[in-house]
C-alpha positions as semicolon CSV with decimal commas, in nm:
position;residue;x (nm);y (nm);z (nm)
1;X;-4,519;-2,220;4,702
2;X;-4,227;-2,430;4,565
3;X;-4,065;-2,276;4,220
4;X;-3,932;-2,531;4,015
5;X;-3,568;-2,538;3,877
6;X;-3,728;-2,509;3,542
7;X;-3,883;-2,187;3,591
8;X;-3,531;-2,063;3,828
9;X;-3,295;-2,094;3,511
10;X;-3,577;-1,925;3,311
11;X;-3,581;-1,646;3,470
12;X;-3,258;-1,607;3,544
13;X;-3,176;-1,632;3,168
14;X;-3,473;-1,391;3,082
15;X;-3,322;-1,137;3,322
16;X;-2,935;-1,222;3,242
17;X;-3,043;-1,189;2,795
18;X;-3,228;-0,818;2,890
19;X;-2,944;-0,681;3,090
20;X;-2,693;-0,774;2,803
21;X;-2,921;-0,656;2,520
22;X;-2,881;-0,297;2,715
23;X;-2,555;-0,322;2,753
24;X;-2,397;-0,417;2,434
25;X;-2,680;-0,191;2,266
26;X;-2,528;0,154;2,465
27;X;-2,219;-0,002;2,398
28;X;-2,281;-0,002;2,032
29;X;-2,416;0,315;2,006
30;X;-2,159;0,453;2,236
31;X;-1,864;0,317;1,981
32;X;-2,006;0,421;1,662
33;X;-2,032;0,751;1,848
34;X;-1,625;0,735;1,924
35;X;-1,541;0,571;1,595
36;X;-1,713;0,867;1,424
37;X;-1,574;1,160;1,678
38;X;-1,179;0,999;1,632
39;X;-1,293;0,981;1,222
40;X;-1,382;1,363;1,193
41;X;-1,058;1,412;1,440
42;X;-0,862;1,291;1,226
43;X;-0,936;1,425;0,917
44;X;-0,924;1,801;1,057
45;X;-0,593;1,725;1,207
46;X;-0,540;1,638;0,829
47;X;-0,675;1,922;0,611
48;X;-0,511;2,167;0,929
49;X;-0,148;2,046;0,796
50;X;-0,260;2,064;0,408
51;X;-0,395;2,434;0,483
52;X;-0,040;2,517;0,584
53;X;0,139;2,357;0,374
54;X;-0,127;2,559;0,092
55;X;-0,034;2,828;0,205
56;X;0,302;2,829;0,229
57;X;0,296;2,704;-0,117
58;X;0,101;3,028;-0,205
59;X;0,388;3,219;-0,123
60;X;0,612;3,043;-0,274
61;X;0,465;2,971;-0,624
62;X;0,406;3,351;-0,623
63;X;0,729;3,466;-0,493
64;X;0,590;3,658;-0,191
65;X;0,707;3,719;0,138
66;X;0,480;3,550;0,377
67;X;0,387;3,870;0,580
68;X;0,030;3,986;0,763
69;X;-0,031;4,239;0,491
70;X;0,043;4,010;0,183
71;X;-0,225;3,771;0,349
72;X;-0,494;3,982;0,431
73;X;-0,419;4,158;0,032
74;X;-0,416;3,828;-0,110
75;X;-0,716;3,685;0,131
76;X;-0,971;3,608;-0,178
77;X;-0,676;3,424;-0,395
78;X;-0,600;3,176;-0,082
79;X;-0,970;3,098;-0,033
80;X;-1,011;3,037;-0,366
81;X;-0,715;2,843;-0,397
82;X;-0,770;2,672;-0,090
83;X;-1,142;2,556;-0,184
84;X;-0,996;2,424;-0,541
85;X;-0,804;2,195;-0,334
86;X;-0,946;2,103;-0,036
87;X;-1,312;2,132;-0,159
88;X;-1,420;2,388;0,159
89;X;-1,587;2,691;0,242
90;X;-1,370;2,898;0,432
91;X;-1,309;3,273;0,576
92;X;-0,999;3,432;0,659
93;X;-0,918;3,662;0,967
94;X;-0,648;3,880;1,085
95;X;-0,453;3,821;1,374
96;X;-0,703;4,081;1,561
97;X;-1,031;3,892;1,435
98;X;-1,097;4,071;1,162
99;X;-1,315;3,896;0,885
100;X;-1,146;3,869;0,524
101;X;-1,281;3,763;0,205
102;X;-1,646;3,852;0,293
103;X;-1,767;3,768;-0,016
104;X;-1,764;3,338;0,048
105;X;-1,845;3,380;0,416
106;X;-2,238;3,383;0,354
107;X;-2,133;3,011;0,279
108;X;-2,065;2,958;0,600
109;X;-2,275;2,787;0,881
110;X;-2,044;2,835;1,225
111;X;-2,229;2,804;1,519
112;X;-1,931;2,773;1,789
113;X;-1,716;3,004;1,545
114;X;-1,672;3,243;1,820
115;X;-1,478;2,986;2,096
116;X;-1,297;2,846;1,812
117;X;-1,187;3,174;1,671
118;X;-1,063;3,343;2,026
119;X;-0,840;2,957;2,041
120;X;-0,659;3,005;1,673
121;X;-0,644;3,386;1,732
122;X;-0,403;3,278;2,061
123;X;-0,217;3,000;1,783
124;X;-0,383;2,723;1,916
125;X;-0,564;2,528;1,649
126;X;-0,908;2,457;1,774
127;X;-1,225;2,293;1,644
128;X;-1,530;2,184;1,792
129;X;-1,793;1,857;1,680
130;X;-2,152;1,984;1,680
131;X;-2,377;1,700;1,654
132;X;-2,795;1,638;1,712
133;X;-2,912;1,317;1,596
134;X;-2,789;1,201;1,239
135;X;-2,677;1,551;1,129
136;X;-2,327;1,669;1,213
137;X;-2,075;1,970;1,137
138;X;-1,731;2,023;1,264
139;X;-1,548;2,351;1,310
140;X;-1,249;2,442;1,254
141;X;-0,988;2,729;1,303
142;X;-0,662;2,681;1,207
143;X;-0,402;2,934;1,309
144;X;-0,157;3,063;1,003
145;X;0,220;3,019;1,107
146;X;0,482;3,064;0,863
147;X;0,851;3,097;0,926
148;X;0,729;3,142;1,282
149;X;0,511;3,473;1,163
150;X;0,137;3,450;1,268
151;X;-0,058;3,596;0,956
152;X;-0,369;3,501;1,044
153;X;-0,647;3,246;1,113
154;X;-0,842;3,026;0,838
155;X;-1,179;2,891;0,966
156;X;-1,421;2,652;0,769
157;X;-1,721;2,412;0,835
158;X;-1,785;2,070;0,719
159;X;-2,106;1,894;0,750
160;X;-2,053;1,528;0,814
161;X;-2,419;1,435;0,826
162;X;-2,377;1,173;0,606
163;X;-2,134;0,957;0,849
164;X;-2,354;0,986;1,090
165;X;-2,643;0,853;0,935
166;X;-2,420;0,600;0,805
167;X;-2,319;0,522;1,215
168;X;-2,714;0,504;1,319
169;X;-2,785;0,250;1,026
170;X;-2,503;0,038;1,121
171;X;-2,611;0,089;1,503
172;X;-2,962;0,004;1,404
173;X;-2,884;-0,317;1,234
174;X;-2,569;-0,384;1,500
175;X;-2,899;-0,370;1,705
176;X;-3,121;-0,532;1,560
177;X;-2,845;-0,851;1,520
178;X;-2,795;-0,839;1,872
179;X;-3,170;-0,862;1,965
180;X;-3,207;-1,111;1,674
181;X;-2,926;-1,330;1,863
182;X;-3,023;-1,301;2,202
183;X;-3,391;-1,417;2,130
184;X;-3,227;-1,669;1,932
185;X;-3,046;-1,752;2,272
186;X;-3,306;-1,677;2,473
187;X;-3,501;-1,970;2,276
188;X;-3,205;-2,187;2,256
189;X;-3,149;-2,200;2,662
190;X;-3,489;-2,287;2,728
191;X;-3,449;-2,591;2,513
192;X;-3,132;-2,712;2,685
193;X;-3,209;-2,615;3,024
194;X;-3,558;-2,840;2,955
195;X;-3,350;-3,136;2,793
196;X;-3,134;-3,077;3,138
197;X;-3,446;-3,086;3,386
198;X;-3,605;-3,343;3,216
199;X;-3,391;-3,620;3,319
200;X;-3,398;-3,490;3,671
201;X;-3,773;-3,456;3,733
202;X;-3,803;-3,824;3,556
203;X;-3,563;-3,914;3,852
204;X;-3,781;-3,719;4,060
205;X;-4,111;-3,875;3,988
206;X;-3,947;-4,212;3,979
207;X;-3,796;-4,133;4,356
208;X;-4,178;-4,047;4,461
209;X;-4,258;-4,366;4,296
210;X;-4,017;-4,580;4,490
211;X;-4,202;-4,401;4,794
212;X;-4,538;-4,504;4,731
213;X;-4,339;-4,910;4,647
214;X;-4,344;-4,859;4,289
215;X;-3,998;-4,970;4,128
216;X;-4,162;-5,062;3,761
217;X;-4,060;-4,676;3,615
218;X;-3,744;-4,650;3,416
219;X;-3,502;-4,390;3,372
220;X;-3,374;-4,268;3,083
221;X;-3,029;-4,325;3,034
222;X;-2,833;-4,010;3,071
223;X;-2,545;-4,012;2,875
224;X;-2,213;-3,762;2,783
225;X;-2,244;-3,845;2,425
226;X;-2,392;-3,421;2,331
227;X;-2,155;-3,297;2,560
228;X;-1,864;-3,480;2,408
229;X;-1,987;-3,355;2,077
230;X;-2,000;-3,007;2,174
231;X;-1,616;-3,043;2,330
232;X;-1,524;-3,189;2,009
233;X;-1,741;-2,904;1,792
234;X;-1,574;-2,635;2,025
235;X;-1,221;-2,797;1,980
236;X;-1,236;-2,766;1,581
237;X;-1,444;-2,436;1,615
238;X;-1,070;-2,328;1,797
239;X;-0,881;-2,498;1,568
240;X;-1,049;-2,311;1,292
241;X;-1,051;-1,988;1,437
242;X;-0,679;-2,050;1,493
243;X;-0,577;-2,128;1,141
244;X;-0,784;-1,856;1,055
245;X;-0,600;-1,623;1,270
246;X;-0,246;-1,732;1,145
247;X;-0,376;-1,699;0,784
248;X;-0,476;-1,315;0,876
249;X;-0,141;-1,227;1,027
250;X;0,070;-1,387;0,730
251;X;-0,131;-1,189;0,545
252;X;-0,066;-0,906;0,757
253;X;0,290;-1,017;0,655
254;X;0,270;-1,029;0,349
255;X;0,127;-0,651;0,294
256;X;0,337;-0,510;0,507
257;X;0,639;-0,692;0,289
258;X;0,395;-0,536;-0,018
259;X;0,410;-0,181;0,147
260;X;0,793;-0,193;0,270
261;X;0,872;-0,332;-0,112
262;X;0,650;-0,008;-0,249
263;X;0,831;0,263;-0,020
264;X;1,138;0,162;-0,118
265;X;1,024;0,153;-0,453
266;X;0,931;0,530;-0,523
267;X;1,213;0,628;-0,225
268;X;1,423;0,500;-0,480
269;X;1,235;0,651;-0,813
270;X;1,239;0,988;-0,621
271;X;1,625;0,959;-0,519
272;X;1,714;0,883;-0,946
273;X;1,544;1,145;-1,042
274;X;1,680;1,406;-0,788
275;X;2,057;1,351;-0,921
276;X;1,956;1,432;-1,298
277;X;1,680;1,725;-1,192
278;X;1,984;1,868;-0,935
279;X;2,209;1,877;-1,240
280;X;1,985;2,042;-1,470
281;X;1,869;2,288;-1,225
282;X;2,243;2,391;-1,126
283;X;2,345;2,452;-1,495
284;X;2,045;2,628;-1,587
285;X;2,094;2,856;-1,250
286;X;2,495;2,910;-1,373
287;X;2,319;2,984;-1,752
288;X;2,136;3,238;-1,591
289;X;2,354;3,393;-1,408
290;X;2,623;3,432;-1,653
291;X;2,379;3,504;-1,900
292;X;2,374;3,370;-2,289
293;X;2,658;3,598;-2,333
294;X;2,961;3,326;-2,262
295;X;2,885;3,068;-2,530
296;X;3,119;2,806;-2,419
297;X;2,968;2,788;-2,105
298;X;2,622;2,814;-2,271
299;X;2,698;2,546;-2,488
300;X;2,865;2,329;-2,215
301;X;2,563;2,370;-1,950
302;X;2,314;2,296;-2,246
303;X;2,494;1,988;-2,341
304;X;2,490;1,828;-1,974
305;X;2,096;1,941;-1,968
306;X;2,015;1,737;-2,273
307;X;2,245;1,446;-2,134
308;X;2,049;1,438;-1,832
309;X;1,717;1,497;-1,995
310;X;1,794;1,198;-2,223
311;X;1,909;0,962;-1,903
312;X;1,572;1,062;-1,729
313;X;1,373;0,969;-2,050
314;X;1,562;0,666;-2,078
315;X;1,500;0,606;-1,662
316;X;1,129;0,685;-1,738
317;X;1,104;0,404;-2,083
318;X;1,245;0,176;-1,852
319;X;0,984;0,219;-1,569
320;X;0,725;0,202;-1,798
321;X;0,849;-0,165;-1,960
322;X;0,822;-0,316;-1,612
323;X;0,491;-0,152;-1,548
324;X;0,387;-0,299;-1,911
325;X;0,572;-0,635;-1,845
326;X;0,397;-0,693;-1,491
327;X;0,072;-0,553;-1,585
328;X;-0,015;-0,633;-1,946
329;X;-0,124;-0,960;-2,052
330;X;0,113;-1,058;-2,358
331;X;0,018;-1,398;-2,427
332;X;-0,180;-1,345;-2,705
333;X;0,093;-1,198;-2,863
334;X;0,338;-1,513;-2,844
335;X;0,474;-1,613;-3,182
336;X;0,725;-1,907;-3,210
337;X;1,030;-1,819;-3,157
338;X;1,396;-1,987;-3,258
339;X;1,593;-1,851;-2,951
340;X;1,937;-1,988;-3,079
341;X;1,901;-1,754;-3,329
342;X;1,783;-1,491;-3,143
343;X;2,058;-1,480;-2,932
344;X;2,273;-1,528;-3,191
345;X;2,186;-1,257;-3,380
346;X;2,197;-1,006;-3,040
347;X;2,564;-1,168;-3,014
348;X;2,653;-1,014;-3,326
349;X;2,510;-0,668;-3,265
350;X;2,707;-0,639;-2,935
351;X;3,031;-0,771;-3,063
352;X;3,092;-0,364;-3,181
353;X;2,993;-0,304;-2,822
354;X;3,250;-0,551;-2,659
355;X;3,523;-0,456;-2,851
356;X;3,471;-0,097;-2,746
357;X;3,640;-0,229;-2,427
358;X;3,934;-0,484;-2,625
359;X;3,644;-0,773;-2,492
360;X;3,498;-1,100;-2,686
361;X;3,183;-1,245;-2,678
362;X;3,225;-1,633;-2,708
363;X;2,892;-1,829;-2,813
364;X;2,785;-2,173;-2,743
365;X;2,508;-2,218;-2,882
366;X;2,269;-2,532;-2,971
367;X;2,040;-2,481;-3,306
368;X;1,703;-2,457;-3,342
369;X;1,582;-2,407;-2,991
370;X;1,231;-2,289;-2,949
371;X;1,009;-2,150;-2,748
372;X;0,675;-1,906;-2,718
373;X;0,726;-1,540;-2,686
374;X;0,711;-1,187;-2,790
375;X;1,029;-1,154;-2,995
376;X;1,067;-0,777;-2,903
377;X;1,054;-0,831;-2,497
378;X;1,318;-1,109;-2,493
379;X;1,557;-0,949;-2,758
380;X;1,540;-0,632;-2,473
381;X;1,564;-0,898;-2,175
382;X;1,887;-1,068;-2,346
383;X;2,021;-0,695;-2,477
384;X;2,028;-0,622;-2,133
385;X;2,144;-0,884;-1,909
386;X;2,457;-0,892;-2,200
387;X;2,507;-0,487;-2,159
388;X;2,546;-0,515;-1,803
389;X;2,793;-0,839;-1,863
390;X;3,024;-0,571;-2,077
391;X;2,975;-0,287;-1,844
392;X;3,058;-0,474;-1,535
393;X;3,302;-0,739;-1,688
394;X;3,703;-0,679;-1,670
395;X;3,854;-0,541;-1,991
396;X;4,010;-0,687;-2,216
397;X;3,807;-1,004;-2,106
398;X;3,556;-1,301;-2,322
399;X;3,215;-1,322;-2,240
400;X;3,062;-1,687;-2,275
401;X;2,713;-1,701;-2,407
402;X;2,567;-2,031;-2,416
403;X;2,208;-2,184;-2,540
404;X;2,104;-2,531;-2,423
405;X;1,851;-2,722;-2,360
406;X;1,796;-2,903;-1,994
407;X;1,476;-3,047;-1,820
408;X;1,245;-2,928;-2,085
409;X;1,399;-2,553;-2,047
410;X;1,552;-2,313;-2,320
411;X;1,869;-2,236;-2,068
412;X;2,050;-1,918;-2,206
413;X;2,347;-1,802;-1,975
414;X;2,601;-1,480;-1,974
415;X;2,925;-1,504;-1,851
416;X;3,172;-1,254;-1,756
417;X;3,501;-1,191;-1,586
418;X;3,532;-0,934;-1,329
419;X;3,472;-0,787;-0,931
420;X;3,180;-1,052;-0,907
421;X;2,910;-0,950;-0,657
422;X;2,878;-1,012;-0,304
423;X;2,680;-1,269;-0,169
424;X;2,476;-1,061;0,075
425;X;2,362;-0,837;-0,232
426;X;2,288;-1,109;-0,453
427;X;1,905;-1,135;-0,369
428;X;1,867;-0,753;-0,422
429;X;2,034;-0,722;-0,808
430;X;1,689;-0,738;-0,925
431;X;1,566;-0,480;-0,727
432;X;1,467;-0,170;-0,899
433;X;1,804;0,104;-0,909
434;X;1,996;-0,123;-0,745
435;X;2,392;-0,134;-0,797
436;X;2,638;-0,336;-0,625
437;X;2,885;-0,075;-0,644
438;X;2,740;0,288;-0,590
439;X;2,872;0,526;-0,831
440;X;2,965;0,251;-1,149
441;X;2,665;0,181;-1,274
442;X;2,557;0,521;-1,315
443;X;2,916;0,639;-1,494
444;X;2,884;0,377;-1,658
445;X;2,514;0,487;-1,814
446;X;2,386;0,182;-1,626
447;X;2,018;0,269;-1,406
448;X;1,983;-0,017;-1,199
449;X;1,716;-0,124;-1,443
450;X;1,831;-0,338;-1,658
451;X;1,817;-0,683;-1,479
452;X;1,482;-0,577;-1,291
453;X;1,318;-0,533;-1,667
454;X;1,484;-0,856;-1,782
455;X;1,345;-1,051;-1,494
456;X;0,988;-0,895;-1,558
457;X;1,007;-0,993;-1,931
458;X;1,151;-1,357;-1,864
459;X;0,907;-1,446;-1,561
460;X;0,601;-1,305;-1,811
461;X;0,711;-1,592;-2,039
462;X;0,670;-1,849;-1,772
463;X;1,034;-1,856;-1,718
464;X;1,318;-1,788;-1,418
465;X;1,624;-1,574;-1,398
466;X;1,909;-1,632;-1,163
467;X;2,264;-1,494;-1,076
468;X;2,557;-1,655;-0,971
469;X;2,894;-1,469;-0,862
470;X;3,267;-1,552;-0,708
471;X;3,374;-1,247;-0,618
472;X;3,697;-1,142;-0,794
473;X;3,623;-1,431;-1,062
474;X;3,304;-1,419;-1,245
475;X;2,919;-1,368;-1,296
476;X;2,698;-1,549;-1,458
477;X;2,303;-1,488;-1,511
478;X;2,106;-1,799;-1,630
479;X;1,759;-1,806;-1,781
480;X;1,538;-2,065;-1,803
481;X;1,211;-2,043;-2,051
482;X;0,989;-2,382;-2,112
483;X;1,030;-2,506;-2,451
484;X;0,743;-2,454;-2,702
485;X;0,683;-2,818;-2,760
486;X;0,624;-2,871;-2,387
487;X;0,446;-2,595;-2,288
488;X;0,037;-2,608;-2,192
């Protein structure tokens, strides 16, 4: 009995669809299972560093030496403390075993607590995955080293039923997709492989024709046209998935960029505040020590407290008008503003200022310049790009100040004489707490904030900042906002 090619590919694809349905559905299952084990991994790994660090934290906030006896006396305070913050149930042991804190442990549901405990009690930290189905708990015993003394071991459950349910619904319908496409498949190679026979058994019954001297059949004319479409369909199908891929990794880029630009950020927050926190803490240490007894030195360590206290609040206002001026949307708030007066009129309050240092300020300024704004933010944005041009300009120096209009922008620029700025740090000036010269800004009551708030005010208006610097010569920062008549 002769089996036709038709039937041949058939079955061949009927047998090829069932074997991959198996596989890719143990697969499935098989990597939900993994994702869910490394998942519940991690996070003990996790809350086994926080219960340490809890701990030690214990001891410290209470002033306590970390010993065996203070934790087993203080056993019920740590569990409580340590379900507050790491919503748990837990019991403590001794380093022989011993239960502590009885009270919580009827709480507890630890079925492999005895292999985990016998692990931790040897300083190992061991926990154990119990799963059956959709429900799941994980073990845990976590062995308590401090200043290299073993005080004891902390064991908890956690019952992570609901991620396991979640992995069986997504197998289900992972399944369910697959079986959905393979039928799909399954239905879509019988059509193709009878659009390929076709043509052949035509050929075929017109050969047996020829046999029997009949030359009157046709044949239909078999033609590259579907296969040329589905080179060119698979050819922009890669194209597509290419540009799609390069659009994922600049994005990938682009966050990382985001996250390296927000480390650096609160690296630097936390590195400003430690100076000022360091100094208040060392003063009110030498307070203490000598007691209230010496006023002078009272009165001198009090004095640098509220100077630092007053930089940090300043530090902290300053941080909060870039959060407002990046955030907030201000807009509604724009009034017309005459900018040449503005900056006139913050000319004239920093003249005192200027002369503090034997230094001018020298205007240039074209009348009756407007633009859309919030008159508040931009007098602050033009206070402070001028501060820093008397801080960091040479004494006994002019500033030039000049207002013009150019290209449909409100140009304002401020320059002084001085050490300039490097070119390589000229991209970074309007970076949060950056200085060009470590050490001046800050004795000279600068933050590193002032441009960085300036830029977020001017760029909320629609507007650019620059900076432009010969080393040894001059600075100058120029601002551009749209004029009011041309703005949309």
């Amino acid at each position: 009995m002769n089996v036709s090619i038709r039937y041949k590919i058939f079955i061949s694809f009927s047998l090829l669809i069932i074997a991959v349905f198996i596989i890719m559905s143990l697969v499935t299952n098989l990597t939900i299972k993994s994702s869910n084990e490394t998942v519940i991994s991690k996070e003990l790994v996790k809350v086994r560093d926080n219960i340490t660090v809890y701990v030690r934290q214990f001891f410290l906030l209470n002033n306590i030496e970390p010993e065996q006896a203070a934790f087993d006396k203080h056993s019920l305070e740590i569990i409580a403390d340590l379900e507050a913050k790491l919503n748990i149930k837990a019991v403590l042991y001794t380093t022989t075993g011993d239960p502590l804190g009885l009270t919580r442990s009827y709480m507890l549901n630890m079925s492999g607590e005895g292999k985990d405990l016998s692990h931790a009690l040897n300083r190992k930290l061991s926990f154990t995955i119990y799963s059956r189905g959709d429900n799941a708990k994980a073990n845990i015993s976590v062995p308590v080293i401090i200043e290299g003394k073993f005080l004891g071991v902390i064991s908890y459950t956690k019952d992570y039923s609901d991620l396991y349910r979640s992995g069986y619904y997504l197998g289900n319908i992972l399944t369910a997709t697959i079986f959905i496409m393979l039928l799909s498949m399954f239905v879509a190679s019988y059509v193709i492989s009878d659009g390929i026979i076709r043509p052949v058994t035509k050929l075929n019954k017109m050969a047996k024709d020829m046999t029997k001297g009949k030359f009157s059949g046709k044949a239909d004319k078999i033609s590259n046209d579907e296969i040329g479409e589905l080179t060119s369909s698979f050819i922009m199908m890669k194209e597509q998935i290419h540009s799609s891929i390069r659009t994922i990794e600049r994005d990938n880029m682009l966050l990382k960029e985001l996250e390296s630009y927000r480390k650096k950020f609160f690296d630097n927050v936390a590195h400003e505040f430690k100076t000022p926190l360091t100094t208040i803490r060392g003063y009110a240490q030498v307070m203490e020590d000598g007691g209230f007894n010496d006023k002078e030195l009272c009165k001198k360590g009090t004095g640098y407290i509220l100077d630092e206290c007053d930089r940090l609040y300043r530090m902290v206002q300053s941080l909060l008008t870039i959060s407002r001026q990046t955030s907030e949307n201000i807009e509604a708030l724009f009034d017309d503003i005459d900018i040449s007066k503005l900056i006139t009129d913050i000319c004239e309050e920093m003249r005192l200022i200027a002369a503090s240092r034997n230094m001018g300020i020298h205007c240039e300024i074209s009348p009756d310049i407007q633009v859309s704004g919030y008159t508040d933010d931009l007098k602050s944005a033009f206070i402070n790009i001028l501060d820093n041009a008397i801080k960091f300009g040479n004494e006994a120096s002019m500033i030039e100040v000049k207002v013009y209009t150019e290209n449909g922008q409100a140009n304002v620029t401020v320059t002084n004489k001085g050490h300039g700025i490097p070119a390589d740090k000229l991209d970074k000036v309007f970076d949060p707490f950056f200085r060009v010269y470590a050490g001046n800004g800050r004795s000279a009551g600068g933050s590193g904030l002032g441009l960085p708030i300036a830029k977020a005010i001017i760029e909320k208006h629609k507007g650019t900042i620059g900076i432009e610097s010969t080393k040894n010569i001059f600075t100058r920062v120029i601002a551009k906002i749209p004029q009011k008549d041309l703005q949309f």
